[in-house]
C-alpha positions in Angstrom: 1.4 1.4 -27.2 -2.2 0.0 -26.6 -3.8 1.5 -24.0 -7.4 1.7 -22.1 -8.6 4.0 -19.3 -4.8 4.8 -18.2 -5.1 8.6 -17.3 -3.0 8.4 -14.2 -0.1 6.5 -16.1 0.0 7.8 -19.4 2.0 11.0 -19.1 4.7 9.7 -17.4 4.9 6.8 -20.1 4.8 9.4 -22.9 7.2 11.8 -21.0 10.0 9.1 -20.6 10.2 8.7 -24.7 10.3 11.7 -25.5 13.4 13.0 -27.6 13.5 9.5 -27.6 10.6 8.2 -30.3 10.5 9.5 -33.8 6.5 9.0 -33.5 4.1 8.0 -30.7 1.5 5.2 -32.1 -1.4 4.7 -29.3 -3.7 2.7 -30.4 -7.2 3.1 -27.6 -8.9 -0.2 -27.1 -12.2 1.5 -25.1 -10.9 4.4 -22.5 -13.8 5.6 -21.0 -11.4 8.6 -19.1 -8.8 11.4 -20.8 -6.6 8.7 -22.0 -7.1 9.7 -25.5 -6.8 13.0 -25.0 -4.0 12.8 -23.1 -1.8 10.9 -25.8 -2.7 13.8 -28.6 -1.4 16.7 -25.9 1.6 15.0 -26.0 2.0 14.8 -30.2 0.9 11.3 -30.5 -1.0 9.6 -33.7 -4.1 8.1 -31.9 -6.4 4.6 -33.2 -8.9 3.2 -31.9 -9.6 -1.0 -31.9 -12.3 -3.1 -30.6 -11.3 -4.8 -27.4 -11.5 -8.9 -28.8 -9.8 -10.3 -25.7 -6.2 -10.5 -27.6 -3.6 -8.7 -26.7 -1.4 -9.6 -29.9 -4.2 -8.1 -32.3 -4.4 -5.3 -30.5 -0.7 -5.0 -30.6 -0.1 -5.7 -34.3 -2.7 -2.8 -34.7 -0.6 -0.8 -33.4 2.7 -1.8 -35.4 0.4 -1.5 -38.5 -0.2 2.0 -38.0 3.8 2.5 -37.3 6.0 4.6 -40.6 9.9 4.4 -39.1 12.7 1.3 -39.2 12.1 0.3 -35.1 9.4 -0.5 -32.9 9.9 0.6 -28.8 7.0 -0.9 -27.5 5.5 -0.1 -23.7 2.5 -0.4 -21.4 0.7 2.0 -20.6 1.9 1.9 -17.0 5.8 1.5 -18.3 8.2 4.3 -17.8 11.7 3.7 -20.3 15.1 5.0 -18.3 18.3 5.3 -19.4 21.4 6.7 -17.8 22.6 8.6 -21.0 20.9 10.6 -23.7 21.2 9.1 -27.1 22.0 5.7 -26.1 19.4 4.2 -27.6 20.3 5.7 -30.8 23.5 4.3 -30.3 22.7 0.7 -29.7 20.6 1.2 -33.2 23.4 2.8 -35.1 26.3 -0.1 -34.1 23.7 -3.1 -34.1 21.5 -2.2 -37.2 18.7 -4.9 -37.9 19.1 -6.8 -34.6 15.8 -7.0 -32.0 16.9 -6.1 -28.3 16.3 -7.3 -24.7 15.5 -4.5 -22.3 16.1 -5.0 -18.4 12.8 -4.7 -17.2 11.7 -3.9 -13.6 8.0 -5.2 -12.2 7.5 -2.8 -9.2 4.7 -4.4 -6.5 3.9 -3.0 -3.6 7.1 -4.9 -1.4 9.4 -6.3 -3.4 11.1 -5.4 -6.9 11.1 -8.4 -9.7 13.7 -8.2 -12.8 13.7 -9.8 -16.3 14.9 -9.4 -20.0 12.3 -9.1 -22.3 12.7 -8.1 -26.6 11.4 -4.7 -26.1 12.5 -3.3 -29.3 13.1 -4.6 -32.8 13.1 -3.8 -36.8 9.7 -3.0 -38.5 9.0 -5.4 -40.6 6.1 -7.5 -42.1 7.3 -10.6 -40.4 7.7 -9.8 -37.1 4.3 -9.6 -35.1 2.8 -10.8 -32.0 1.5 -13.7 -31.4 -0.3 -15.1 -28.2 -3.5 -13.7 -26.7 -2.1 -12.9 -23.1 1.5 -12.2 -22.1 2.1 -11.5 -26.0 5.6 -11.3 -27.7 7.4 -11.1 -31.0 10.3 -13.5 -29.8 8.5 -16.5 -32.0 8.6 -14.6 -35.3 11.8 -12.7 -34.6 13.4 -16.5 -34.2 11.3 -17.8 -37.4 12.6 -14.5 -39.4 16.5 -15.3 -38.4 16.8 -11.8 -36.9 19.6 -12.0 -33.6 18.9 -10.4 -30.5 21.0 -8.2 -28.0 20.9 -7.9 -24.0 21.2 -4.2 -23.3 21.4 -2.4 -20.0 18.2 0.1 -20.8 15.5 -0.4 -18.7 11.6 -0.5 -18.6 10.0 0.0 -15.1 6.4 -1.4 -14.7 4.2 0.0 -12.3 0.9 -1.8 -13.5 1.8 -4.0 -10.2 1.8 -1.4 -7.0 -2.0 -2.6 -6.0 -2.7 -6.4 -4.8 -6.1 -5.8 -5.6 -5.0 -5.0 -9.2 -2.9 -7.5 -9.6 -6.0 -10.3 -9.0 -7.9 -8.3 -11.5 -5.4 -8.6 -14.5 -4.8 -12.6 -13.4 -8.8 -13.4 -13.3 -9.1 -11.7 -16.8 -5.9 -13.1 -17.7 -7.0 -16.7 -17.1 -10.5 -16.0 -19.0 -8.6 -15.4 -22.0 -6.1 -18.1 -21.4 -8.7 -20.8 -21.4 -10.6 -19.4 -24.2 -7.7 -19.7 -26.1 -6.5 -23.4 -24.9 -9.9 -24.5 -25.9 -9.3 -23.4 -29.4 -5.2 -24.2 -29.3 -5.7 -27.9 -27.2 -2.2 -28.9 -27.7 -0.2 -25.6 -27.9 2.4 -26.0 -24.9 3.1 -22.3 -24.2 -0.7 -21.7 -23.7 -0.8 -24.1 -21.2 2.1 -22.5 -20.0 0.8 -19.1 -19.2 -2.3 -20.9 -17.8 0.1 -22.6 -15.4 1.5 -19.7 -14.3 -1.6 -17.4 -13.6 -3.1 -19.8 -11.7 -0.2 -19.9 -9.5 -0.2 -16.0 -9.1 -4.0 -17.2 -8.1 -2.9 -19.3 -5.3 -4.4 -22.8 -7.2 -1.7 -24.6 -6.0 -3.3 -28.1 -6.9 -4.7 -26.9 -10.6 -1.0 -25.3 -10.9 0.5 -28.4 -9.9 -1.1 -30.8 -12.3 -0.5 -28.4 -15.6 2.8 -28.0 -14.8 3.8 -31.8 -14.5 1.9 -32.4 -17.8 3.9 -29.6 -19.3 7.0 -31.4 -18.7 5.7 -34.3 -19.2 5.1 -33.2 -22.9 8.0 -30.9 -23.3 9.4 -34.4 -24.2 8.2 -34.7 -28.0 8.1 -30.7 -28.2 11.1 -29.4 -29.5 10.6 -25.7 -29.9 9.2 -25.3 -26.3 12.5 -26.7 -25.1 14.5 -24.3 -27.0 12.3 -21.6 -24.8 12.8 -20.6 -21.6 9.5 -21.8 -20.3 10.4 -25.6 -20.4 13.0 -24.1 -17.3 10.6 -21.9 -15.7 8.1 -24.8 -15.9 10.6 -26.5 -13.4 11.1 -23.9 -11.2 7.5 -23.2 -10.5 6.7 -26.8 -10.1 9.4 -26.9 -7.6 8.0 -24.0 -6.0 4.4 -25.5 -5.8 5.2 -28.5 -4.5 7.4 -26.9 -1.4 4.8 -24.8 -0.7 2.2 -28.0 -0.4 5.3 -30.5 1.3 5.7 -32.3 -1.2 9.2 -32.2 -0.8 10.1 -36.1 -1.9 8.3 -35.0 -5.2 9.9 -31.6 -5.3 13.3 -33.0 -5.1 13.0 -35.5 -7.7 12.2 -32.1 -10.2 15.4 -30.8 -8.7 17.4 -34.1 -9.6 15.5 -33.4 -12.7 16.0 -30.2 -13.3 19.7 -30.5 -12.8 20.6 -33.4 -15.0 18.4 -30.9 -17.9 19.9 -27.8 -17.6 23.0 -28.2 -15.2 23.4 -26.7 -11.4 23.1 -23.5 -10.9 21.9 -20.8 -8.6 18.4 -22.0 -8.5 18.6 -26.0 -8.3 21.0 -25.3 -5.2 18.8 -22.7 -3.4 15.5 -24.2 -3.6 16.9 -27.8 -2.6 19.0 -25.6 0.3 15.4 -24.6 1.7 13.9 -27.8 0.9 16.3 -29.7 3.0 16.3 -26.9 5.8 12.3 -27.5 6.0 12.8 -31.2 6.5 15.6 -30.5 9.0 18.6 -31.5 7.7 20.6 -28.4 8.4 23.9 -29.4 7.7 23.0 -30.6 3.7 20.6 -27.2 4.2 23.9 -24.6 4.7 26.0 -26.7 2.2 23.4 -26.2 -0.7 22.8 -22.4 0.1 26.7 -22.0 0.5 27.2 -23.4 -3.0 23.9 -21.3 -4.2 25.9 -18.1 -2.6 29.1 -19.0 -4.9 27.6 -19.4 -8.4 25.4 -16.4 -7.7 22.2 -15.4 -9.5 22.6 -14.9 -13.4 19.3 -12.7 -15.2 17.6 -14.1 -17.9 14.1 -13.9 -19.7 11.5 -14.5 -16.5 11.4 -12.3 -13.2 13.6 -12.6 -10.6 13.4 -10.9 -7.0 17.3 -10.8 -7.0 17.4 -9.0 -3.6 15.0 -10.8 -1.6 16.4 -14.2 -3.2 19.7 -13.2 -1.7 17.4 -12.0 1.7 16.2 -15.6 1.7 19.5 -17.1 1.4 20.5 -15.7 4.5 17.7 -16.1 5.9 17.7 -19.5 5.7 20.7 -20.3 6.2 20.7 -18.0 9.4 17.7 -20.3 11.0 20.5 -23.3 10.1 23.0 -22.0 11.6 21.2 -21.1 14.6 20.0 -24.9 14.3 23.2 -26.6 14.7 24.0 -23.8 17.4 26.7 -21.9 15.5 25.6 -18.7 17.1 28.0 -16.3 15.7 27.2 -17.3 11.7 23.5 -17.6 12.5 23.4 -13.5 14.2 25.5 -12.2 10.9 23.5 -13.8 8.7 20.5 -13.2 10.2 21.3 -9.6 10.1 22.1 -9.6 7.1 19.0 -11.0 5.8 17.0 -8.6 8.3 18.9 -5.5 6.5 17.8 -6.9 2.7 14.5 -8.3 2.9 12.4 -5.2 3.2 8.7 -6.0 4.8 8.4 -9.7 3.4 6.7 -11.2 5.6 7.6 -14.8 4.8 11.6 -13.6 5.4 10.7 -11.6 8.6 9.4 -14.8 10.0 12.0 -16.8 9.2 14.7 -14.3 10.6 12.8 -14.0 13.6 12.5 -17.5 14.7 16.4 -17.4 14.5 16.1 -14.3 16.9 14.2 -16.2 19.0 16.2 -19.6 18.8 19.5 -17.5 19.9 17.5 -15.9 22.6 18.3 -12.1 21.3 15.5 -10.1 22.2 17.1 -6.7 20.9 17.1 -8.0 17.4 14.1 -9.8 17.4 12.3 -6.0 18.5 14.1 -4.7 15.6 12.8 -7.5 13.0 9.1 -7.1 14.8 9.1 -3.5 14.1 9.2 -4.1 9.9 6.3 -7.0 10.5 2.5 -6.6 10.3 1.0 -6.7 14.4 -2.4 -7.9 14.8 -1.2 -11.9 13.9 -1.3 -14.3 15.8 2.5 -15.7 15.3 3.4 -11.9 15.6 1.8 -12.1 19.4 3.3 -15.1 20.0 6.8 -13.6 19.0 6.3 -10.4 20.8 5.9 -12.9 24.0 9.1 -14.5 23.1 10.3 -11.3 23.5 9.1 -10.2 26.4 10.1 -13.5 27.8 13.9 -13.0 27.2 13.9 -9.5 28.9 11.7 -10.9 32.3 8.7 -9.4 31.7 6.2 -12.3 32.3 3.1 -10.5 33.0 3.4 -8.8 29.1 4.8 -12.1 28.0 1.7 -13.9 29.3 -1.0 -11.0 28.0 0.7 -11.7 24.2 0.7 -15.5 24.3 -2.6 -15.3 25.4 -3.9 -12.7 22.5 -1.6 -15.2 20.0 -3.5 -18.3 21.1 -7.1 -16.5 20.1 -5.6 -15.6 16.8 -5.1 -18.9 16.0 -1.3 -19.7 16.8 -2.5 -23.0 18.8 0.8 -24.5 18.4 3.0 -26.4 21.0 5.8 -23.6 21.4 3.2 -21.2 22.2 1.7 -23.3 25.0 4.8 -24.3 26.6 5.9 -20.5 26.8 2.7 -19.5 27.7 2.9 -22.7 30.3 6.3 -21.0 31.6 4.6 -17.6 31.8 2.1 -19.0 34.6 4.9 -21.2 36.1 6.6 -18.0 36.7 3.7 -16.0 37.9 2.7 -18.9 39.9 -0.3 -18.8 37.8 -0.8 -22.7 38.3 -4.1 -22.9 38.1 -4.6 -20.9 35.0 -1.5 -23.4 33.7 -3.7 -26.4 34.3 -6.6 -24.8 33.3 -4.6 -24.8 29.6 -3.7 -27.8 29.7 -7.0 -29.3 30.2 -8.3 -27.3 27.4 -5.1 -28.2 25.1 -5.1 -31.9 26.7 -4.7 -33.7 23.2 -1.5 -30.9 22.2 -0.1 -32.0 25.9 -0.6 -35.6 26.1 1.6 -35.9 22.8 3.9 -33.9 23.7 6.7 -34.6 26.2 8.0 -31.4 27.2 4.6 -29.9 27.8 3.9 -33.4 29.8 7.1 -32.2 31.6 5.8 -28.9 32.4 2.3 -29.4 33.7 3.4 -32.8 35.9 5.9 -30.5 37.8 3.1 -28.1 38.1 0.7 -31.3 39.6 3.8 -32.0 42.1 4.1 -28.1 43.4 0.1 -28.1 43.5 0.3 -31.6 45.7 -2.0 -33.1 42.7 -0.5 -36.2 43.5 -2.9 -38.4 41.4 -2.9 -36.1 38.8 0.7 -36.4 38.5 0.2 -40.1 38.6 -2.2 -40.3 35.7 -0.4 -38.4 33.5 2.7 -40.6 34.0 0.1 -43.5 33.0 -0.7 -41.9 29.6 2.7 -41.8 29.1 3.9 -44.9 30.1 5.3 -45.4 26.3 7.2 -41.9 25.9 8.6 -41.9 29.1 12.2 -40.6 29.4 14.7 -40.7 32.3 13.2 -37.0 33.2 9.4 -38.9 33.8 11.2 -42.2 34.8 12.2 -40.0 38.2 8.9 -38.0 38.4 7.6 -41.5 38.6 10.5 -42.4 41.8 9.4 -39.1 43.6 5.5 -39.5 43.3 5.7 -43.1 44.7 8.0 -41.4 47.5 5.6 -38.6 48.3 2.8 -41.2 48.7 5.1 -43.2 50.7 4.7 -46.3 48.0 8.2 -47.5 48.9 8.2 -50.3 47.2 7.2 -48.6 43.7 9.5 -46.6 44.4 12.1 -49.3 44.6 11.1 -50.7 41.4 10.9 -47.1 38.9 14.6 -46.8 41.1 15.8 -49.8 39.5 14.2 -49.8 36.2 15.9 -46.1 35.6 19.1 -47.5 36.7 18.5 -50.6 34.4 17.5 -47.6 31.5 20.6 -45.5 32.1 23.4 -48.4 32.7 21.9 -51.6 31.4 25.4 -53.5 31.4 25.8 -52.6 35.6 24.9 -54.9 38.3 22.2 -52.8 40.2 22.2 -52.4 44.3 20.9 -49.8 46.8 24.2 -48.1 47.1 24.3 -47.4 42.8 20.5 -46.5 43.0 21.2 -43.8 45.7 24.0 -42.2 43.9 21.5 -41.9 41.0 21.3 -38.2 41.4 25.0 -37.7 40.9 24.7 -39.7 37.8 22.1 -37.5 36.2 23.5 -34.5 37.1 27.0 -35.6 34.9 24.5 -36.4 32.2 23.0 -32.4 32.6 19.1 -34.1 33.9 19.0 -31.4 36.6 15.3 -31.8 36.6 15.4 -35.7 36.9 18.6 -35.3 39.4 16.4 -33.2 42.1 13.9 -35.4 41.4 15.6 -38.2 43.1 17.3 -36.6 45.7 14.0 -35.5 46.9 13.1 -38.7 47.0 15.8 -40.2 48.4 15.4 -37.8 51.3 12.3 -38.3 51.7 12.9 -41.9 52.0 15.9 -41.2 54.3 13.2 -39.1 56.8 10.5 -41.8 56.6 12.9 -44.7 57.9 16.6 -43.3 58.8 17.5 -46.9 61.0 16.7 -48.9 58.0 18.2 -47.0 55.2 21.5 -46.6 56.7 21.6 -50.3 57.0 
């Protein structure tokens, strides 16, 4: 082990070898606490190195200092299980002189990621670390011809509980990482780790571009193919590039991807939430169902298994729920809601399906496991409140959501249907002239605020909104426009928008006054209840204004 100020960790790291290790090598790189003290209560031989940002010196101090045939190395903040007492020994006694993979779990503070890593393997002058961050023995262990084994033991990591510590150890990670590119310019795997860290950074951009170089040069680089980093390299970049919307370029790395290293789990998942993201729902479920089938195989880089299989149904819940297959889209969705724990990127994802299938039981159930105080977490307590009548709550929500910065068109138009059913209707035009760029380009809201100008008697209002959007107007507007030339007793506008709808709905008919006046039964078979009253209004109020001359 090397270790520095890990008082809190240590005993439990030292407790869960013992019976276990022959000896206990610590080698102390600067603990200003009881580490040191700590690791000679519990038998151990203690060193002491100069911290020289390099983890693999440090390490290979530590291996120097070792006397028996095997080296089990941990972190200080690792804890080594095992189900049965003397496996280990086992493993050693069947597969003498072999290195072995141990499962390894990195706990965080909501999820649970897994990967094999060599954790244990012959003492020998050959085998040492090498790289200055995310060190391994796997390069020498290949040079020196020795095999290695995947066994079911297992290392659980706790260095990853805090968010604040996990910045920490990426800031000084990257420091050391580009200290040691500058010295290493063309080493692959250094660029590599680089990559990666600043992705755990969130520099999507600088992430992006060392990641296309590095498969870019993976081409005349033969021993970082026969890594597993030339695939993770992929799979990041994949992930990157979703995450900005790149999706054109992001698919072109899956295409990629797949012709490299086959289809599996991964190429079919992220292309599954790709596709769902663009809205193509249909190629969305058929990807995620063939993700499902091959199912997620372990190897050498962390996997969230569980909430992978969370998002899965997740996804392809908010699909289902697209293309109105109710029935799929409520079991997956909770089933996803069951798996994915407090993730907040799930929850919102399973909750929009809540809210598309108009289920407000389960969508209080997934608000319960997310963070309040947000705005889309207002806006979907509104939903909520929506589906079970209570507009006055609904309305206090939206309201709260649209402060914290969920300005989007869903939350206006519920918010707009709040005050509609409140008969708030000034407060709905009063949003709407604050919002009037979000409402102009946007038909349904149009929709909503011209039928408030019509119950308000804001006749010209009405009016010019229908001019703005004289080049998005549907057969909905086209009769708003019929009923406001019939309230201002414009009959022969009226006329005209009459016959240019009928023109829009059944260009091939000859148009007269009898087809025009059955308009309303027309748009009613076509389920344009809102256009359909529209006309009969005005149809009726044409009839009152001249009865002689319209039954003519």
């Amino acid at each position: 082990m090397i270790v520095k100020n890990e008082e809190e960790n240590l005993p439990r790291a030292l407790a869960s070898v013992r019976g276990v290790a022959d000896e206990l090598i610590v080698v102390d790189t600067g603990s200003k606490d009881r580490t040191v003290e700590i690791a000679r209560e519990f038998g151990a031989k203690v060193f002491h190195f100069d911290w020289c940002d390099d983890f693999s010196a440090a390490r290979n101090e530590s291996i120097r200092h070792a006397t028996k045939d095997y080296i089990l190395w941990l972190d200080g903040d690792d804890e080594f299980q095992s189900n049965h007492p003397g496996e280990l020994r086992k493993i050693l006694k069947i597969h003498r002189g072999k290195a072995f993979h141990f499962l390894v779990q990195l706990l965080s503070e909501d999820r649970k990621d897994e990967y094999y890593q060599v954790r244990l393997f012959p003492r020998r002058k050959d085998i040492l670390f090498e790289g200055r961050v995310h060190e391994q023995p796997n390069y020498s262990l290949r040079r020196s011809g020795i095999l290695t084994l995947v066994t079911q033991l297992r290392i659980v990591h706790h260095g990853y509980i805090s968010p604040e510590n996990i910045v920490q150890k990426l800031e000084r990670n990257l420091k050391i990482l580009e200290a040691e590119q500058a010295e290493k310019k063309g080493d692959i795997i250094v660029r590599f780790f680089r990559a990666k860290t600043t992705m755990g950074l969130h520099r999507v951009k600088e992430s992006e571009i060392l990641y296309k170089k590095i498969i870019e040069d993976a081409k005349n680089d033969k021993f970082f193919r026969t890594t597993e980093y030339w695939r993770m390299s992929y799979l990041d970049l994949i992930n990157v590039l979703a995450a900005q919307g790149s999706y054109g370029d992001a698919k072109t790395y899956i295409a990629d991807l797949k012709n490299t290293f086959g289809t599996d789990f991964f190429c079919c998942y992220y292309l599954g939430n790709i596709l769902m993201r663009e809205g193509d729902y249909p190629g969305a479920l058929k990807e995620l169902a063939a993700a499902e089938k091959i199912g997620i195989e372990m190897g050498t880089f962390p996997v969230n298994k569980p909430q992978m299989l969370a998002g899965l149904h997740a996804y392809a819940g908010f699909c289902c729920a697209k293309e109105r297959r109710r029935l799929d889209a409520k079991e997956y969705a909770v089933k996803a809601l069951k798996e994915s724990g407090t993730d907040p990127h799930l929850l919102d994802s399973i909750s929009d399906t809540f809210i598309i299938l108009r289920d407000p039981e389960s969508l209080t159930t997934a608000l319960s496991k997310m963070t309040p105080g947000t705005g889309k977490y207002h806006y979907k307590t509104g939903m909520c409140h929506i589906y079970q009548g209570h507009m006055a709550d609904a309305a206090s929500e939206l309201e709260t959501a649209l402060r914290l910065g969920q300005q989007t068109r869903n939350c206006l138009s519920a918010l707009m249907l709040c005050y509609e059913g409140l008969r708030l209707l000034d407060k709905a035009i009063a949003l709407a002239s604050e919002w009037g760029p979000v409402f102009e380009n946007d038909s349904e809201l149009s929709k909503r605020l011209l039928s408030i100008y019509i119950d308000t008697c804001r006749y010209e209002e009405a009016s010019g909104l229908l001019e703005r959007l004289n080049g998005q107007k549907d057969i909905e507007l086209k009769a708003a426009d019929i009923y406001i030339a019939a309230l201002k007793e414009d009959w022969e506008k009226m006329l005209a928008c009459s016959l240019d709808l009928f023109q829009a709905m059944a260009p091939d008919k000859v148009p007269s006054l009898e087809n025009i006046i059955r308009l309303d039964k027309e748009l009613l078979q076509i389920n344009e209840k809102k256009a359909a009253l529209y006309m009969q209004q005005s149809i009726g109020l044409f009839a009152a204004k001249s009865s002689s001359s319209f039954n003519s």
